[in-house]
C-alpha positions as CSV (number, residue, x, y, z in Angstrom):
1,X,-17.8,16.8,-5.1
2,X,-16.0,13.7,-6.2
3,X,-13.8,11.3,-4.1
4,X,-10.0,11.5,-5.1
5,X,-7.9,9.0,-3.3
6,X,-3.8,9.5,-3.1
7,X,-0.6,8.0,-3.0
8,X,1.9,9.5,-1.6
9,X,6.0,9.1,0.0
10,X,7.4,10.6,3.0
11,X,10.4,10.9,4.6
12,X,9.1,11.1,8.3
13,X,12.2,12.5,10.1
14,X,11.4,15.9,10.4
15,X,7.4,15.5,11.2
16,X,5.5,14.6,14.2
17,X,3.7,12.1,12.6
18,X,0.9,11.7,10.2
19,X,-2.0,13.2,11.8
20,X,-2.5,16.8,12.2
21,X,-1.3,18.2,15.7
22,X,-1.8,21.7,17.1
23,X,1.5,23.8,16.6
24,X,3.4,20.8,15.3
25,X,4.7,19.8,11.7
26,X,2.8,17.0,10.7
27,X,2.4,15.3,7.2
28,X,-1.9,15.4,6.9
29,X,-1.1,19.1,8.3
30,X,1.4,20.2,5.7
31,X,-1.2,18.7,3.4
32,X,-4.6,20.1,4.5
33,X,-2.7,23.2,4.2
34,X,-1.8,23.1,0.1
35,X,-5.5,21.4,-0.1
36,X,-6.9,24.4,1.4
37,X,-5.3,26.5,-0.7
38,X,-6.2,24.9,-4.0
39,X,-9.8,24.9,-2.9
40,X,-9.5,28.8,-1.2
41,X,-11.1,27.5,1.8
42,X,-10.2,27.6,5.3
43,X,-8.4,24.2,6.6
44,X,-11.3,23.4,8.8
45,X,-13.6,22.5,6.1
46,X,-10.8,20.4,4.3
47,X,-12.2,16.7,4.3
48,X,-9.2,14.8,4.0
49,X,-8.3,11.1,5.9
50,X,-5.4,9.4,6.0
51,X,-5.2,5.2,6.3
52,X,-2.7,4.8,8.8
53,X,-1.6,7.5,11.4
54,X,2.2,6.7,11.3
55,X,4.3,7.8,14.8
56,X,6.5,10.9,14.5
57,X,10.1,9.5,12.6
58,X,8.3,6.9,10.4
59,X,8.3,7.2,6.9
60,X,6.1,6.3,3.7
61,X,6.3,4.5,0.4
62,X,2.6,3.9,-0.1
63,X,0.6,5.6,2.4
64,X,-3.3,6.2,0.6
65,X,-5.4,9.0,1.8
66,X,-8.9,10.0,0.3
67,X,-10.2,13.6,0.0
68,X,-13.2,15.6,-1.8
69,X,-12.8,17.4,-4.9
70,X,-14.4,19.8,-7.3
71,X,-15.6,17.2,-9.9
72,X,-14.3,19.8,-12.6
73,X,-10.7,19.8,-11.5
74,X,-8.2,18.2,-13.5
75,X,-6.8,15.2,-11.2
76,X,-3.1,15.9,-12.9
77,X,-3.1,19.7,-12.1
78,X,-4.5,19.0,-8.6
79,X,-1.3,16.6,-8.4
80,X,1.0,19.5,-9.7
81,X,-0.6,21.9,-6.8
82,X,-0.2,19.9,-4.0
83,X,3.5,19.3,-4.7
84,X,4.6,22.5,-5.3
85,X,2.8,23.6,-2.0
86,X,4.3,21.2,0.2
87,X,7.8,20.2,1.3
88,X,10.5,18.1,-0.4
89,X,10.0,15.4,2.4
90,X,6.3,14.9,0.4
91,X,5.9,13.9,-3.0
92,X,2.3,12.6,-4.3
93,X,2.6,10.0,-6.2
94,X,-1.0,8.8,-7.8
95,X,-4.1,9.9,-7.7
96,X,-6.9,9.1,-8.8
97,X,-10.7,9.7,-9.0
98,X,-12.0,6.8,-6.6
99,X,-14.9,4.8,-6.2
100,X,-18.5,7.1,-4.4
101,X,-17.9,6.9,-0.5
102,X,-14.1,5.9,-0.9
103,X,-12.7,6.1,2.7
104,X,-8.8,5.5,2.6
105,X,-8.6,4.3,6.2
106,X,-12.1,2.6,6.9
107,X,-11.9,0.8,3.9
108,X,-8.4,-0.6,4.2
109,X,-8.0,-4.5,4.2
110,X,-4.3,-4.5,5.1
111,X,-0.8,-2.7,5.5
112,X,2.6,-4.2,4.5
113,X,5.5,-2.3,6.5
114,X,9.2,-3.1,6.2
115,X,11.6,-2.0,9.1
116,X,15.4,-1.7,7.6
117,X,18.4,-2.4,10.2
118,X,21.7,-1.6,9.3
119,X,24.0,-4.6,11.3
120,X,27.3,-3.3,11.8
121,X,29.5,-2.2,14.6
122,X,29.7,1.6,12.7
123,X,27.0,3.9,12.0
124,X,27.0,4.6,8.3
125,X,26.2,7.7,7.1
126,X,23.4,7.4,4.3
127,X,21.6,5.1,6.5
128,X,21.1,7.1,9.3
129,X,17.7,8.8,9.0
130,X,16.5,5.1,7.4
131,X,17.8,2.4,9.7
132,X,18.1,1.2,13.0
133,X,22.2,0.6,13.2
134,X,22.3,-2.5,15.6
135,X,25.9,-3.3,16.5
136,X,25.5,-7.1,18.2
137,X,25.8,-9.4,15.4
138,X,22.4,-10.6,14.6
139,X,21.4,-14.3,14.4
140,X,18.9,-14.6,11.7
141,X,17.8,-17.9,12.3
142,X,16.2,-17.4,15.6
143,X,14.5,-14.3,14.6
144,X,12.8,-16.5,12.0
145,X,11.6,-18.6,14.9
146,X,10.3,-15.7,17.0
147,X,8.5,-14.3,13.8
148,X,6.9,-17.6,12.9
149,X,5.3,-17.7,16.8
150,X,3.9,-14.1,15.9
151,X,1.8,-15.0,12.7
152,X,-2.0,-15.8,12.9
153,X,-4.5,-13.9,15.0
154,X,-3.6,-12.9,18.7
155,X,-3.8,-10.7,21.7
156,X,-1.1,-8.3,21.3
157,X,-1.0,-6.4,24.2
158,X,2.3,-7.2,25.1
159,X,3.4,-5.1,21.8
160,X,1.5,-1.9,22.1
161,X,2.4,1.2,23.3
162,X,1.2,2.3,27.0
163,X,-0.4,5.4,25.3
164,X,-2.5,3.2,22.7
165,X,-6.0,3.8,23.3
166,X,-7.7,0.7,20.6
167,X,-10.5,-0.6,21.7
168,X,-9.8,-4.0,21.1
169,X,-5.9,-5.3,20.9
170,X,-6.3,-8.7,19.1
171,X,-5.2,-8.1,15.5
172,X,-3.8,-10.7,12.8
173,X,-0.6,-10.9,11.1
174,X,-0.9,-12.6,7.6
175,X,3.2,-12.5,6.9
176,X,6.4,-11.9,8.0
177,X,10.0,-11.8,5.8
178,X,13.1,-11.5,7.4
179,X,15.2,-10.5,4.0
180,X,19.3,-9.9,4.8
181,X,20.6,-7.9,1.9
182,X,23.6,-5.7,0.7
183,X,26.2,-8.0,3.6
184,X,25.2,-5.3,6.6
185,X,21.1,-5.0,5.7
186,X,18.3,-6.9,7.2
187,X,14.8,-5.5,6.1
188,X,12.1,-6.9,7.7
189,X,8.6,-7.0,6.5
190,X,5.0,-7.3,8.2
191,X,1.7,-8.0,6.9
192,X,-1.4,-7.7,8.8
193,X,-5.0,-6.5,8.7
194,X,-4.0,-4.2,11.1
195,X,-1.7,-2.6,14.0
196,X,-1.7,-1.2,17.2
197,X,0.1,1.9,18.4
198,X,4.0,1.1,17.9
199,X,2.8,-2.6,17.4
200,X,5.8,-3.2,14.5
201,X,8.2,-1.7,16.0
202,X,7.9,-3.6,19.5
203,X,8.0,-7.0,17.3
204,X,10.7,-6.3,15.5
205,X,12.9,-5.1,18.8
206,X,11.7,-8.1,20.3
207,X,13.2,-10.1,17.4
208,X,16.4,-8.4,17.6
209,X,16.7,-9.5,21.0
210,X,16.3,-12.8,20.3
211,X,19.2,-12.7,17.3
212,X,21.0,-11.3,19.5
213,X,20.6,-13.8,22.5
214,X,19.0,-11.6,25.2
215,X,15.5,-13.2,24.8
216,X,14.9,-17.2,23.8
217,X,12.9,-17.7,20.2
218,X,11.2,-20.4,22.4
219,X,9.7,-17.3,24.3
220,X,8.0,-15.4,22.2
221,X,4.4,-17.3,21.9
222,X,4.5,-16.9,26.1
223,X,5.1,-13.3,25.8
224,X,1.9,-13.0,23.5
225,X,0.0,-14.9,25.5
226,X,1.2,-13.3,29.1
227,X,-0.1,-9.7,27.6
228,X,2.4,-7.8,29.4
229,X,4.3,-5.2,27.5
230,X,7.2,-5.9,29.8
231,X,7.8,-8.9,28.5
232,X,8.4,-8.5,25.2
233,X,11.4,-6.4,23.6
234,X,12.6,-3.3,23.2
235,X,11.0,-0.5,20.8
236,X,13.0,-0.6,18.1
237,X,13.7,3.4,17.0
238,X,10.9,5.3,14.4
239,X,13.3,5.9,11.5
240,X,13.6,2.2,10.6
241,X,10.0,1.8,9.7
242,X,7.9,2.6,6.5
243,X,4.7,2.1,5.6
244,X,5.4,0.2,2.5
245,X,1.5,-0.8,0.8
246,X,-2.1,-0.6,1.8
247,X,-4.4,-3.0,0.5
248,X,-7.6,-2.3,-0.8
249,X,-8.8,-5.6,-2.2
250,X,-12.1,-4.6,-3.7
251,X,-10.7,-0.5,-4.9
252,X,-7.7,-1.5,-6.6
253,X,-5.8,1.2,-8.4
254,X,-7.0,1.5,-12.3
255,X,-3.9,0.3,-14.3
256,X,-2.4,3.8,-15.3
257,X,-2.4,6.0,-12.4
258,X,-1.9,9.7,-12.6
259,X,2.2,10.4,-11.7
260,X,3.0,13.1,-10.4
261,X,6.5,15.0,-10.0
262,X,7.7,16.9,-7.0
263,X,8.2,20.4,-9.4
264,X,8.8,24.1,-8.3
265,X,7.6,26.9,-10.5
């Protein structure tokens, strides 16, 4: 068997999340299922992993996921399969044959997510299953503070979810971009080695609350270090957030990737 590794986009409005739940629509379901019927197998014997296990609502540019593959299968036609067998809300991307023992999440150096807010007293409707619609007027500037006290390497257990079961909860965040765009648009991007459960979405609601004055920007290292969820700001809704990139410093992808096309035959 060889070790294929994927690329694929979601829109993650209409699954439970990314990993595969009894009686629920989820996006590694959906796929195990076209998978297992390109390999006439039964689901269970489907080795297929995922690098980040996005929350139900989130959506993906770049999520990578590795899986085992007939070496005699043409990596283009397997493409083809897989996106005629699965929903519109899934297209695979690349793919590629990758490197023995490829592991998409265990070997993943880093995730780049943006979360897009839409700044204006309306809802709009193209935005709607994409952005969080935040009707204060936002102060950028002190979000830009708040962000700048989150970088390095901390204890975030004031931005997890109650539910997160990681064994440890100090992780590092490399970057952070707050971009405004488009008048109304402010995407904000994260770059770390890694994230706890809701971990983004808890920053960037806590740096909404400070652009729009309910929390000081002189705050935020204090809420880090009191490691009390209650502290620190609200959850900023699921449809905001994509997984934008994963980064896999020493397995990058070979300069022409396979493409493929979201067909119907």
């Amino acid at each position: 068997m060889a070790t294929i590794r994927l690329h694929i986009a979601y829109d993650g409005t209409d699954f439970h999340g990314w990993q595969i739940q009894p009686q629920m629509r989820t996006v590694q379901g959906e796929l195990i299922s076209a998978i297992a019927k390109l390999h006439n197998c039964d689901t269970a014997d489907v080795a297929f992993q995922g690098a980040s296990r996005t929350d139900a609502g989130v959506h993906a540019l770049g999520q990578v996921a590795s899986l085992e593959m007939h070496p005699d299968r043409d990596v283009w036609d397997y493409v083809r399969g897989l996106n005629a067998m699965t929903g519109d809300d899934i297209t695979v991307n690349h793919a590629e044959v990758a490197p023995d023992r490829f592991n998409a999440r265990h070997d993943s150096r880093g995730k780049l997510y943006r979360y897009v807010i839409w700044n204006h007293r309306f809802d709009h409707p193209l935005t709607r299953r994409t952005h969080w619609n935040v009707r204060e007027p936002l102060d950028i500037a002190p979000m830009r503070e708040a962000a700048a006290q989150m970088l390095g390497e901390h204890d975030f257990s004031s931005f997890r979810a109650s539910d997160c079961q990681a064994k440890t909860t100090v992780r590092e965040i490399n970057e952070i971009e707050l971009i405004p765009f488009d008048e109304n648009g402010i995407a904000i991007e994260v770059k770390g080695t890694a994230f706890l459960k809701n971990m983004v979405r808890i920053m960037v609601g806590t740096m909404v609350d400070v652009g729009r004055r309910v929390i000081d920007p002189d705050t935020v290292s204090r809420i880090i270090d009191s490691q009390d969820r209650s502290q620190a700001g609200t959850t900023a809704p699921a449809r905001g957030l994509s997984l934008v990139e994963v980064f896999y410093p020493e397995h990058p992808w070979a300069e022409q990737p396979y493409i493929g096309m979201k067909t119907r035959y």
